[in-house]
N, C-alpha and C positions, 0 to 999 in steps of 0.2 A: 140576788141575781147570780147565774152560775155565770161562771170564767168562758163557756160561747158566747153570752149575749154580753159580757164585759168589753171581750175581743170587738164583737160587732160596732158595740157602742162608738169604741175608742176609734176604729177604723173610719166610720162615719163622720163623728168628731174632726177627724183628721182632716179629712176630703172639703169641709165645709169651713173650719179655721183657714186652708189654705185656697177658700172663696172670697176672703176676707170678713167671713162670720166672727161674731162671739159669740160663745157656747156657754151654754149651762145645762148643766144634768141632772137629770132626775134625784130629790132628795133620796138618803140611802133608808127610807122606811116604805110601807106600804103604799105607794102613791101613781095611779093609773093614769094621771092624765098624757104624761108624755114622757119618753126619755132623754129627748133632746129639746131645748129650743136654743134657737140662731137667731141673732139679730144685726140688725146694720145699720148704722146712722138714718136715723130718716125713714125707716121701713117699719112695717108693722113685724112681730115677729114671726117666725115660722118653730111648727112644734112637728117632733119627731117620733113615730114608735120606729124601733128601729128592732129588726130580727137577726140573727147569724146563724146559717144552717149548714154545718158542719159534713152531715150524712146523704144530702139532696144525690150527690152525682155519684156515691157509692152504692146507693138502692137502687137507681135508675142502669145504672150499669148491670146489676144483678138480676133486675126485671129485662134486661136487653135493651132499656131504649135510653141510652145514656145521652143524646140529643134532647130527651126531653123528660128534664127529672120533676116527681110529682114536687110540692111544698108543704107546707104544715102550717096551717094556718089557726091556732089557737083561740078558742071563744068560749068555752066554758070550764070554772073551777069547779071539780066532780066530788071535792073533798066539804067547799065551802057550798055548792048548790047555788052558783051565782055567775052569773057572767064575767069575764077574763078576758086578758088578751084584747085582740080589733073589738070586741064588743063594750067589755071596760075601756078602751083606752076614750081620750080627746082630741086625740095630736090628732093634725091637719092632714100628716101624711105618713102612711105605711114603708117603712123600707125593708125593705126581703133582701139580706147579701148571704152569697150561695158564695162558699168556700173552693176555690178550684185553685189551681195554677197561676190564674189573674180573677184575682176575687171581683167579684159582680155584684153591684146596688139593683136593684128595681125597688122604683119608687112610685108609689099608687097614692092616688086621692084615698084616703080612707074611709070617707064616708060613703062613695062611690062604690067601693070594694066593695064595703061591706053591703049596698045595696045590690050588688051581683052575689056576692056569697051565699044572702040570705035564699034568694030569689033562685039559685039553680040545686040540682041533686047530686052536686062534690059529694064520694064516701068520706063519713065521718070515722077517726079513730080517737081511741086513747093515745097517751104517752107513754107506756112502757117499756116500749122499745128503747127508744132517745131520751127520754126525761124522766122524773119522777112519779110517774102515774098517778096523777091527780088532774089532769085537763082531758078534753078533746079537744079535737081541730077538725078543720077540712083538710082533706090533700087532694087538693086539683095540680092539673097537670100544669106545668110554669107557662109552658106555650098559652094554652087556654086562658090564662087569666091574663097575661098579655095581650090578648088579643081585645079586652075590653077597652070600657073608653076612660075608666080608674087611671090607666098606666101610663104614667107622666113620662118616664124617660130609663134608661140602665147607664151605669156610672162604673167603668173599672176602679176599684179601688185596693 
């Protein structure tokens, strides 16, 4: 895992220990089902993918529409020829935290997502830019994928 989505993790973690969760994180080997699960006496668990997007409001600002920065939403390993990201994961729920001033959770039904994801014509890119160029993703606009019916809630964190 790189040191953004470690950040993310931990940030999330945080938000949710101080929900009165207990946390468990994802083993440190190849393992897609989730990055987080939280549990609570009595509750069934809840499972986590969790993103941290460090560059969201510095491209949006560059493109001019700093109100409304696109995402990256990762689904295929271009190296391995196999699904990644939302498509490999399990977890229950997607979290997208966009780095700002007061860093922001959106948090999406996953499977939901991804049945919007699949179903619209978001551009697809590589990773080159920001990562190590071996995935694609979508990058829809944040507004837009909020506006689905995926989109549980946003959480400063």
């Amino acid at each position: 895992m790189n040191e953004a989505g470690t950040i993310g993790e931990n940030k999330f973690a945080e938000y949710l220990i101080a929900q009165g969760y207990q946390i468990e994180k994802a083993p440190p080997v190849k393992f897609y089902d989730w990055d987080i699960r939280a549990t609570k006496p009595e509750r069934r668990p809840l499972t986590f993918e969790v993103k941290y997007d460090e560059k969201a409001y510095y491209w949006a600002e560059r493109r001019g529409t700093p109100d409304n920065p696109n995402i990256y939403i990762e689904y295929r390993n271009t190296n391995q020829n196999e699904n990644s990201g939302i498509l490999a994961s399990k977890a229950e729920y997607y979290v997208y935290i966009l780095k700002a001033e007061q860093d922001m959770a959106y948090v999406f039904n996953r499977l939901n997502l991804c049945d919007h994801l699949l179903a619209s014509l978001y551009r697809t890119a590589g990773n080159s830019a920001t990562g190590d160029n071996n995935a694609l993703g979508w990058i829809p606009p944040l507004k837009e994928v909020i506006k689905h019916h995926s989109f549980i809630c946003q959480i400063p964190i």
